[in-house]
N, C-alpha and C positions, 0 to 999 in steps of 0.2 A: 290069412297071411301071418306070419311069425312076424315075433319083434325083434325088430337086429337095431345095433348101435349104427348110427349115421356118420361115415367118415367126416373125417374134418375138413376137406376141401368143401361137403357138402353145408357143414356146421355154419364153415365164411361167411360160403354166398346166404345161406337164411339171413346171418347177420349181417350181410352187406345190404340185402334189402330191404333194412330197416334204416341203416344206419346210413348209406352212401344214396341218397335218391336221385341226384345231379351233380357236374361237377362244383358247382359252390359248393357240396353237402363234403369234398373232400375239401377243398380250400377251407372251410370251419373249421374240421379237425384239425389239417395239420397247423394252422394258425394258431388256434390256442393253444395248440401243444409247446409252439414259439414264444408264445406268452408264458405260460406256467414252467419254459426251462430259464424264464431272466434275460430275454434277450431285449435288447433297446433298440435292434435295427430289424427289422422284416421285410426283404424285398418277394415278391410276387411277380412269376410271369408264366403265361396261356397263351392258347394257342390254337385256333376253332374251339373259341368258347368254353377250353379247354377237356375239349374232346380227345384231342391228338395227342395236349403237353399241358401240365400245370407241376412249376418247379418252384418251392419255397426254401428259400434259403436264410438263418439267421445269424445270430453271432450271439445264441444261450450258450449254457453251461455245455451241452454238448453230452455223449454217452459213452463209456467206455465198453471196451471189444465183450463183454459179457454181457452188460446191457443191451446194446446192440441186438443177439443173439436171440434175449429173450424178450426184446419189444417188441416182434412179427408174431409172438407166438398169442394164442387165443389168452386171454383175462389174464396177462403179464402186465403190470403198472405199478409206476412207482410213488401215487399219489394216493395212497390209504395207506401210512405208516400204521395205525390202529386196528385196519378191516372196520371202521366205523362209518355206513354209508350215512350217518347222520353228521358227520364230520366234517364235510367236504369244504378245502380253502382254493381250490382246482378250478381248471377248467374242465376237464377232461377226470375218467378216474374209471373209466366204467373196462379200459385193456381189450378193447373191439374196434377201434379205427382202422392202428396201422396191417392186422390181418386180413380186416374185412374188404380193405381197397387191396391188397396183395394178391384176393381171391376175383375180383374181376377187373384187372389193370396191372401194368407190366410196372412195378414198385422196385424204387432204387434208392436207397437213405448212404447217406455217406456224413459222418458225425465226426466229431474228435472231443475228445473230454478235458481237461487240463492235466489232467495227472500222466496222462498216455503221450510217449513218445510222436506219434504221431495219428492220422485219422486209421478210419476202419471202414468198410463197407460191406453193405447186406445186397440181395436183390433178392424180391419175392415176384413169380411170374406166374400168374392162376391158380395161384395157392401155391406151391411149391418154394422152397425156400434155398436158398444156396448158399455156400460155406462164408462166413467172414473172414475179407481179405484187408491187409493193409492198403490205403489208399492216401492222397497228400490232400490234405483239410486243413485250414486255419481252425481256432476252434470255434466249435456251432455246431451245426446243423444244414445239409442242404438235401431236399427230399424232391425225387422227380416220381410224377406220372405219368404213363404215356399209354397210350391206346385204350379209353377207360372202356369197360364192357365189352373188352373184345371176347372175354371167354361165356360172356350171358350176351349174344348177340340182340334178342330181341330185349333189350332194355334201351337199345340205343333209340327205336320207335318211338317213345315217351319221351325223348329230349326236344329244344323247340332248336329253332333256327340260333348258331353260333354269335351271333348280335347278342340272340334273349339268355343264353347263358352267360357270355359274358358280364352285360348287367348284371346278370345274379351276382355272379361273384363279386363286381363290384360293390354291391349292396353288402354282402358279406362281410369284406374288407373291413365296409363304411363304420359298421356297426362294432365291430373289433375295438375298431380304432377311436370310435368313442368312446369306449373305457377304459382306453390307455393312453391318454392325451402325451403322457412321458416314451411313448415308442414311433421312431421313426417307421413311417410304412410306405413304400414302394409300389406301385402295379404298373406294369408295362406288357410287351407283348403284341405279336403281327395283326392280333384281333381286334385292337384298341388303342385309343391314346391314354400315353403313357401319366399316372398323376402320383402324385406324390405329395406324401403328407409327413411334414417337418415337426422332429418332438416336440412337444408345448414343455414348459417348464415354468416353474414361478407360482404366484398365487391364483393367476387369470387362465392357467395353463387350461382347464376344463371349457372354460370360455371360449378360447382362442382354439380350440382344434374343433371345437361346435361353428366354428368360427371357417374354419378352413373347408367342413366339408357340408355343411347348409350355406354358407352365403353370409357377406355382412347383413342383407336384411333380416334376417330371423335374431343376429343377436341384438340390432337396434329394436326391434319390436318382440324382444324377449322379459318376461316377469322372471328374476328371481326368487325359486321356491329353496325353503329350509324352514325342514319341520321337524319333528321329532316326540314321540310318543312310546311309554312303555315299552324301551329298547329297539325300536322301529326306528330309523332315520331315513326322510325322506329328503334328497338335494337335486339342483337342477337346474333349468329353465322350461318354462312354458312360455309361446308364444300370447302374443294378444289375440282375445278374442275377433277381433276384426284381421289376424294376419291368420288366412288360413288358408287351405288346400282341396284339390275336387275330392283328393284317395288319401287314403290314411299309410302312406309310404312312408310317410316322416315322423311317425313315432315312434321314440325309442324308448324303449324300459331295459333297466339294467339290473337285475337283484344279485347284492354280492359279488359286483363287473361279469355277471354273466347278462350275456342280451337273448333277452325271455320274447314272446306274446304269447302273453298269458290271460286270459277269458277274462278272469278279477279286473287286472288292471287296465286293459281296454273299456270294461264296462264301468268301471269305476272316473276313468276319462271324461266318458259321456257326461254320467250323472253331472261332473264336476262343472262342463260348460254346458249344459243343458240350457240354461235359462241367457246364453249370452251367445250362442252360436245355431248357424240354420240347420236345419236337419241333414241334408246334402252336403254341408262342408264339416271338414275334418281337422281340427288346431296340429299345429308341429309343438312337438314336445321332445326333449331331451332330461328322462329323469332316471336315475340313481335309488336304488333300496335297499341298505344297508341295515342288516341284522343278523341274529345267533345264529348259527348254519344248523343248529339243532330244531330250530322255529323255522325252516322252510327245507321241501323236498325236492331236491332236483332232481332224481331218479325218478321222473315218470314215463318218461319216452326215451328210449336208445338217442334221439337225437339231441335231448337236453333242451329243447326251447322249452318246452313248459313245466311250470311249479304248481307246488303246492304249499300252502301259509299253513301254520297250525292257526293262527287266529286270522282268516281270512277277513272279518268284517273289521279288526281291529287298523288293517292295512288300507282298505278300501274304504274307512272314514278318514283316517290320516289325509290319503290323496285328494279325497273330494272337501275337505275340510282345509287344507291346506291350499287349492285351488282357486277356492270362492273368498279366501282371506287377501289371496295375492290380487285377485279382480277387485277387490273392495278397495284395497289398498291406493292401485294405479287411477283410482279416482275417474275423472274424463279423458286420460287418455287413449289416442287411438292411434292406429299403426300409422308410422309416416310413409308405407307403400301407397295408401291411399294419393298422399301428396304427389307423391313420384306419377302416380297416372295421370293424375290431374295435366300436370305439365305435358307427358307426354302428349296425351289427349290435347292441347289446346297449342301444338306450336305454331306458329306466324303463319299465314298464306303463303302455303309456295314451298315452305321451308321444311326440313327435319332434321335428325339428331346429329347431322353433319353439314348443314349448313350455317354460312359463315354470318358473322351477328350484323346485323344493320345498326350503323353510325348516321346519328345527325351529322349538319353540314358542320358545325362547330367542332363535331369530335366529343362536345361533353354532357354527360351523364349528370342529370340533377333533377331530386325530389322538390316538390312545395308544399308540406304539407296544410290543409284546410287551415282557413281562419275560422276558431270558434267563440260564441259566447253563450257556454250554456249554463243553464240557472239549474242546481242542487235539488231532487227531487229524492221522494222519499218511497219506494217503491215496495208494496207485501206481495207474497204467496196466497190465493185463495183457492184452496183447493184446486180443481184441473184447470179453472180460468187463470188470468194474467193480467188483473186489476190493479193501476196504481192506487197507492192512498193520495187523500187530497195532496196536489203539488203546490209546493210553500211558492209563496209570490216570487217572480223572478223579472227578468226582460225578456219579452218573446224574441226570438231569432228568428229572420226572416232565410228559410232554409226551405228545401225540398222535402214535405212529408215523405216517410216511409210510404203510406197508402199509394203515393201514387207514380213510388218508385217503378211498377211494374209493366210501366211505357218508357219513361226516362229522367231521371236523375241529374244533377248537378251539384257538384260541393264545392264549386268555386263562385266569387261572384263574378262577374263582368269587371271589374276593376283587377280582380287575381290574376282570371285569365288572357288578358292582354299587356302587355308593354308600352311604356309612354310613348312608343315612335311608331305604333301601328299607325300605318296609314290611316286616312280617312276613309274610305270604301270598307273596308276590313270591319272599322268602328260602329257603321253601320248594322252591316252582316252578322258583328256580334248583338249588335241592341236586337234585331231582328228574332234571335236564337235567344235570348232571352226574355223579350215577349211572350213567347211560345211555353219554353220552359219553367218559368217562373209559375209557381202555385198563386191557384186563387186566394181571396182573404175566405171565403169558405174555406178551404182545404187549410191553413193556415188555423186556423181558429180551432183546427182538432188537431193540433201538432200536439206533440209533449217534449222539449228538449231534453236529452240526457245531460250529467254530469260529466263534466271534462275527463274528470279520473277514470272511465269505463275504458279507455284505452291500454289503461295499465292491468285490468285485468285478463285471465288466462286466454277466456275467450272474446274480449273486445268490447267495444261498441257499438251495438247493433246501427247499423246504417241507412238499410232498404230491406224489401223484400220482392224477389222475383217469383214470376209467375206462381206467387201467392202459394207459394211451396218454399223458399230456400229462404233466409236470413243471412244477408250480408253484412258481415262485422269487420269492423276495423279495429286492427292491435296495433302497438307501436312500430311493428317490424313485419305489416303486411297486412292479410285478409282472411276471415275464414270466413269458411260457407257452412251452414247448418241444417240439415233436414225437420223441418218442425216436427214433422209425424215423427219421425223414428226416434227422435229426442226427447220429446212428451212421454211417446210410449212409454220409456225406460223409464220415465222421471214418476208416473203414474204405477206402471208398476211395482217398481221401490217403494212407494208406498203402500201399495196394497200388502204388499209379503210384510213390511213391516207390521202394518196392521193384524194381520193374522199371527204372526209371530207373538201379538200381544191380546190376540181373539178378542179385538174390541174394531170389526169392522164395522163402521154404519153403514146402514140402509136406510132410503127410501122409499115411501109406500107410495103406490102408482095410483092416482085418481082413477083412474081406469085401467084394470088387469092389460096386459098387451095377449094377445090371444097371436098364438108362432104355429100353423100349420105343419104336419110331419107324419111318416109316413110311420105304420103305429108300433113296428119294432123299435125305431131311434125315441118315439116317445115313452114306450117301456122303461129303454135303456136312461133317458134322462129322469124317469121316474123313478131310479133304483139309486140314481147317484146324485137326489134332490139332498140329504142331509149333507152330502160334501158340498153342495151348492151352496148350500145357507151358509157354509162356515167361510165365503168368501163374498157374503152380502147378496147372493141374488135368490131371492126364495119362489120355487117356480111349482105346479102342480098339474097332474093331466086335465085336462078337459075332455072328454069326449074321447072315442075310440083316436082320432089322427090329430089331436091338437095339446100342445101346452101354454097353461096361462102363467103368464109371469107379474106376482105380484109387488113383488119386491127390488131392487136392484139396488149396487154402492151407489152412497151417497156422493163418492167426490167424482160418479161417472155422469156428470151431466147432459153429455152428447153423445149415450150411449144405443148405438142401432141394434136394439135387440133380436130383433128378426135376425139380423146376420151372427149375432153373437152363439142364438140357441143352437143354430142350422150348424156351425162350426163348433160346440160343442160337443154334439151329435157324431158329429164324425170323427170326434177326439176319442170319444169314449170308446167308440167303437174299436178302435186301434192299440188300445192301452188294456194291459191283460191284469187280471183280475185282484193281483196278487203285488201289483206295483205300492211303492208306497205311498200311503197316504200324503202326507207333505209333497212328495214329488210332485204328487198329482195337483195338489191344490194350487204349486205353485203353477203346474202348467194350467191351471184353468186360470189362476190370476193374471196367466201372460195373454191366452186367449183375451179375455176383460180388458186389458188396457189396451190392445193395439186396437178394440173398438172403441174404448171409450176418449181415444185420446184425440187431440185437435189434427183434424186431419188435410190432407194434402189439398189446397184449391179455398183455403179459409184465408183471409185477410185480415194481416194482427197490425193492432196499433204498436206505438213505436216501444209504451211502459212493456207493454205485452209480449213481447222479443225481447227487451231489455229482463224482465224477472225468465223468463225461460233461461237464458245464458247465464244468469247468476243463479239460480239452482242447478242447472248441468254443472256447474262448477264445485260443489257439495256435492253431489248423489254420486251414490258408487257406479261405479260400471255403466256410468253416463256416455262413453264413448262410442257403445252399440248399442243398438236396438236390441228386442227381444229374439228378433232374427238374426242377429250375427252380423247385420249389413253395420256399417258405419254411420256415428249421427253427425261427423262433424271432417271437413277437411280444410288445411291451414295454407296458405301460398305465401311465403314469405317473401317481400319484398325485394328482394333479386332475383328469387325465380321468374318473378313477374315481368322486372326488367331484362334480364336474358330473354324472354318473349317477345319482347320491344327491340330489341338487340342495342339495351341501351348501358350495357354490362360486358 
């Protein structure tokens, strides 16, 4: 067969089917186009998921009857004054949109310029282009589509249901409109309800329109990122690691206000919360990467979402180095959604989020806080234990040990809890409940009382502990609850990575090898990857075709279940390719290591022994989650508790 030139109606539709693959894929274009002509106002409306109708209209600079003309026509643009595709300050520039939706969709642009008497209009109907006529336009831009793929009918097969387009487009908008916090944007339309997002201005302005379109909880549990490296600027927010999501919908990357997802910086995500987030859940991020438009390619795909970095690793250190500075930073903080479930979870009998608040007979609301007299102890860190040093002589308080908080508790005494005018039957009934209640002088004689000041710390005064799993602390302004496991974890692991970070981890040598049954490929596999073992304290060798002996283990893992440690090992390695790096890996075997070696769920702590855990969460970084992403700590402030009571 000969070679013949392809008409241009034919030329379109190729480039329409790269460049238009749904109707969000037109809403993209013409939206930035809206952007890069200066306009402040953007309204948007659809119509069957804008299948039928998508009409955008702005108030940019607008195009005169020449322009006009030759904007439908194939690689007509007026955004490479140079012809330097290394140049690009655009959204757009590549002069394939507005032909390419012309060639399958009934295309109507109606513009006005300022210099021009009045507007102008074009229509493009399956390629085919029709004469510019005057038309009445304020100036801008307003652009209609209507019947998209009516000339490629089977395109319309691959569209979803009018709902799932929609979304899209909305997504689309969303994304827009994150990197122009200074543009009014509009969406309405018979398919949807109608939202609308008001210009940000000011210095918060980027905040406050992340602000409009994630929710106030993402910006109350949002880290401020600002980085900057060898002409790279990196700005933002990241959520905390404990505020996160099932799908990764809510990240946004923006290089040069264009909104990318791009391989690098998705995977450079990971890395960055790898050690503080579960594998299954995905952080919300809102980040910004400003740099020389010479130093990144956007010409790699007709649709512009994906780059290319000249110095890709120099990018994807920035991020993940700037990620793990802002977690070091936020210290034990954890997201206050955690708090908000709390509550929800635990409203009054009977009640919910619209039931009206229960009033005592009196009508008033009042606190009493505990009568204490506690004697000045002096409390160290040992390693993974939680050992006071000797406690300086004091006055014992006759109180409620923790130990045996986890049947029942009291912080008042019988004299607190009653009134001079209880009756006599009552006085009884209380003596009765304190009989009961009241620790023995056994149980007494293993108390330690804390310092009065622990209240004024971040996370309190350890109180009790329930079902020998949670530590309950009292703050000046409420209560928080603590997961020991998941809080050791961190606290154990911070130290190991510290440790290696300085390759002076100890070991101890096992009076007896532990000998870990396995099946003899994971024992291969742990045989190949014993030198990286060693460099994290656990020195291990095969035994026999199905076994490994473990002679070594960290010293500061004293309660460390080897058997479960190797086994889970084992199937780390197995899953982690060959080429990952080394430190990543070490740190993911440290995280393995602590969540075994650390005090685990159904262990019963003395009172020093919660007391030094909560003052080191309070010091260690990234204290506020486990190694898995879950939360170690939630806080109830003292009127959420009373609005539970309905005594607020």
């Amino acid at each position: 067969m000969a070679v013949r030139q392809l008409s241009d109606t034919v030329i379109n539709k190729i480039a329409a089917g790269e460049v238009i693959e749904r109707p969000a894929s037109v809403i993209k274009e013409l939206v930035e186009n809206a952007v890069d002509a200066g306009a402040t106002r953007i309204e948007v409306v659809t119509a069957a998921g804008g299948k039928s109708l998508m009409r955008i209209t702005d108030n940019g600079s607008g195009m005169t009857q020449e322009d006009l003309s030759l904007a439908v026509q194939r690689h007509c643009t007026s955004k490479l004054p140079e012809d330097d595709l290394m140049l690009i300050k655009t959204m757009g520039f590549r002069g394939e949109a507005l032909p390419s939706i012309g060639s399958v969709a009934k295309l109507e642009i109606s513009t006005r310029h300022q210099s021009e008497p009045h507007g102008w209009k074009i229509e493009v109907n399956g390629g085919k282009n029709s004469e510019v006529t005057p038309a009445a336009l304020n100036q801008g831009t307003r652009v209609e589509v209507k019947d998209l793929f009516f000339s490629v009918p089977a395109r319309l097969k691959f569209l979803k249901t009018d709902r799932a387009e929609a979304m899209a487009i909305t997504e689309v908008v969303k994304r827009v409109a994150l990197a122009n916090p200074g543009i009014r944007f509009s969406l309405a339309g018979p398919d949807r309800r109608a939202v609308e997002y008001p210009a940000c201005q000011g210095e918060n302005a980027h905040l406050a329109r992340i602000g409009q379109i994630l929710g106030a909880d993402f910006t109350k549990n949002a880290l401020e990122i600002d980085a900057e490296r060898e002409g790279v600027h990196l700005y933002g927010f990241a959520g905390l690691p404990t505020f996160h999501r099932a799908n990764a919908q809510h990240q946004f990357f923006f290089v040069n206000g264009r909104p990318v997802r791009d391989k690098l910086l998705l995977g450079a995500l990971r890395a960055g919360y790898s050690d503080v987030l579960a594998r299954d859940r995905h952080p919300v991020v809102v980040l910004n990467i400003d740099l020389d438009p010479h130093h990144v390619d956007v010409n790699v795909h007709p649709a512009k979402a994906d780059v290319r970095f000249r110095d890709g690793q120099l990018v994807r250190g920035l991020l993940v180095g700037a990620l793990r500075h802002a977690f070091l930073a936020s210290g034990h903080r954890a997201s206050s959604a955690n708090t908000q479930s709390a509550v929800d979870a635990i409203r009054p009998m009977g009640g919910g989020a619209g039931t009206a608040p229960m009033r005592s007979h009196s009508g008033a609301s009042t606190y009493r806080p505990p009568r204490e007299n506690f004697a000045p102890r002096d409390y160290t860190w040992q390693q993974s234990d939680f050992r006071p040093a000797e406690p300086a002589p004091g006055p014992a308080a006759d109180v409620m040990p923790a130990e045996a908080a986890g049947t029942q508790s009291s912080f008042f005494s019988a004299e607190e809890g009653s009134d001079a005018h209880v009756a006599p039957g009552l006085q009884e009934e209380q003596a009765r409940f304190d009989a009961v209640t009241q620790p023995s002088a056994d149980a007494r004689a293993h108390d330690h009382e804390l310092p009065v000041d622990r209240e004024a710390f971040p996370l309190g005064a350890p109180r009790a502990q329930l079902h020998e799993t949670y530590i309950i602390s009292q703050t000046k302004d409420g209560l928080v609850i603590v997961d020991q496991h998941a809080a050791h974890e961190r606290l154990v692991y911070e130290r190991l990575k510290a440790d290696l970070a300085k390759d002076a981890v100890a070991r101890q040598l096992l009076l007896i090898p532990e000998i870990v049954e396995l099946p003899e490929d994971e024992v291969s596999l742990l045989e190949e990857r014993a030198p990286e073992l060693e460099e994290v304290g656990l020195v291990l060798e095969r035994f026999g075709p199905g076994a490994i002996a473990v002679r070594e283990t960290p010293a500061m893992l004293k309660r460390l279940n080897i058997k479960a440690l190797v086994k889970d090992l084992a199937d780390d390695f197995a899953e982690w390719e060959a080429s990952s790096r080394l430190r990543e890996k070490l740190d993911l075997v440290a995280a393995t290591m602590a969540c075994h070696g650390s005090v685990r769920a159904g262990r019963r702590m003395r009172p020093e022994e919660m007391d030094a855990l909560l003052r080191e969460m309070e010091v260690t970084p990234k204290s506020g989650q486990c190694n898995h992403g879950r939360p170690t700590w939630i806080e109830l402030k003292l009127s959420d508790i009373e609005r539970l009571f309905g005594r607020s």
